[in-house]
N, C-alpha and C positions, 0 to 999 in steps of 0.2 A: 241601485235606487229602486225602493217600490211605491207605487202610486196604489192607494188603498182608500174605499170609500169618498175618492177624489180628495184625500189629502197628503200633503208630504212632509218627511219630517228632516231632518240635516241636522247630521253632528258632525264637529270634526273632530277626529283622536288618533292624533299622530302615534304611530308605534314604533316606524321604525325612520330612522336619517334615510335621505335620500342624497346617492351620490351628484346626482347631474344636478352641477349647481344653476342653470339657465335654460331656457327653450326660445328657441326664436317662433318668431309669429304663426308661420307655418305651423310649425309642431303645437305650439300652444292650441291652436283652431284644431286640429286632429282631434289631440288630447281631454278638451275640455267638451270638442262636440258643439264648436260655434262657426258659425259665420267669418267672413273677412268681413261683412257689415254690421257685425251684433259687436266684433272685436273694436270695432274703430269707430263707433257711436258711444260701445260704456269708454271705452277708455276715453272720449272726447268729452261726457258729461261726465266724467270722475267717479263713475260707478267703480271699476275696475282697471287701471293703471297698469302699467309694466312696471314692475317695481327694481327689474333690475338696470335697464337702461330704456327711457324714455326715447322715441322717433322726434328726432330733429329737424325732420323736415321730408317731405315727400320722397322714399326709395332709404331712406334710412333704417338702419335692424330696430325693431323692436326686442325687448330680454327680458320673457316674463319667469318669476320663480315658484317654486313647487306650491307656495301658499295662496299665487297670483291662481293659479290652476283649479284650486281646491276653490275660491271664490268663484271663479266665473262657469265652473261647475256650477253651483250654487244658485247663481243667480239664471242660469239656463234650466234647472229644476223645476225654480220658483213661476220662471216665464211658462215654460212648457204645462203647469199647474194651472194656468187663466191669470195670473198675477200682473197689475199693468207693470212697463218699468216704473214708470210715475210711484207708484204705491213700494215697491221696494227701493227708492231712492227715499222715498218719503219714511222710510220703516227703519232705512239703516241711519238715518240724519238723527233720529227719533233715539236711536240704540246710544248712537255713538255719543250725543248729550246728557241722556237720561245713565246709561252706564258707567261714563268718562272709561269707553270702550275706542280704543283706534280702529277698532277691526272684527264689527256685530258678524261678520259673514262668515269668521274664521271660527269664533267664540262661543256664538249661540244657537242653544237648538231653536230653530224657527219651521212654523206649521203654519199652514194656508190651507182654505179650502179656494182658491182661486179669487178670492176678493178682501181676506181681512190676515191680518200677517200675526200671529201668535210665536209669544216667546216661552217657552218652559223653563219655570222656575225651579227654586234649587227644593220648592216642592215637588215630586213627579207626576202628581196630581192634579197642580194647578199650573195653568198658564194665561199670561199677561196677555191683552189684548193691546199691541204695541200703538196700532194707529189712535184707537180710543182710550187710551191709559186706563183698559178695566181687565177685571178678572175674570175669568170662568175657570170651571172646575169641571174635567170630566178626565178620565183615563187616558193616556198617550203611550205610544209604542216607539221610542227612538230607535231610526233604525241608521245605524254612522255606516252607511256601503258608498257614497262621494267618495270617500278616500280609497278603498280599495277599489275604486273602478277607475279615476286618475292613476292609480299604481298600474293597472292591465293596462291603462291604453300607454300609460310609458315605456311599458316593456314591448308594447305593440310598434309606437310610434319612435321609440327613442328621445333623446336630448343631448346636451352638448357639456361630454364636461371638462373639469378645467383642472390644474395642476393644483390649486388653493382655493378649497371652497373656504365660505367666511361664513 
């Protein structure tokens, strides 16, 4: 990921399957480059969830999957950028209504200059100013490296795989 002119841009474009169908907690924080306190505050407000098993209760595994990774990438981007969480809870509530999108964090390219969240439309030219539902127009450079730096840090970090991925 590059930070330019203090802004950033996030694409995701899966290329290839990924065998390790789960990562536990640990490896997830390696991987993604968070916290045990950034992990267990989104997953508490629903920023970013384990989507493969949910923590039961204190001392129980969490099981996050390759797309769970590719988000909280994403959203440690966006923070490290000047972004509040506030504004990017507020930005993907916004996508996910305004789109009938599950998953703005997986889907769309988003730009920040550390205070207003822009989405690039399927113009490349233009992009939506998500919080204010307006437009501007100026030139964008998507650059999709999120996904290939989740791929080095799994080949760095490992994961855990299973007889039957699904």
């Amino acid at each position: 990921m590059t930070l330019k002119n203090n802004k950033v841009v996030f694409t995701w474009m899966p290329n290839q399957p990924i065998t390790v169908s789960w990562y536990a907690a640990g490896q997830t924080r390696r991987i993604a480059g968070v916290s045990q306190r950034q992990l267990d505050y989104w997953d508490e407000k629903g920023l970013v969830k384990p989507s493969i098993q949910s923590g039961t209760g204190k001392g129980s595994e969490r099981r996050y999957s390759y797309a769970d990774l590719i988000k909280l990438s994403v959203v440690k981007q966006l923070r490290q950028s000047g972004l509040s969480l506030q504004r990017i809870r507020k930005a993907v509530g916004i996508l996910k209504k305004r789109k009938h999108d599950s998953d703005p964090l997986l889907t769309e390219t988003l730009i920040t200059d550390g205070q207003r969240v822009h989405r690039l439309t399927n113009d490349p030219a233009t992009v939506e100013d998500v919080l204010s539902q307006g437009q501007l127009a100026f030139s964008v450079v998507a650059i999709g490296q999120v996904e290939a730096k989740v791929r080095r840090r799994i080949e760095l970090y490992g994961g855990r795989r299973s007889a039957s991925v699904g």
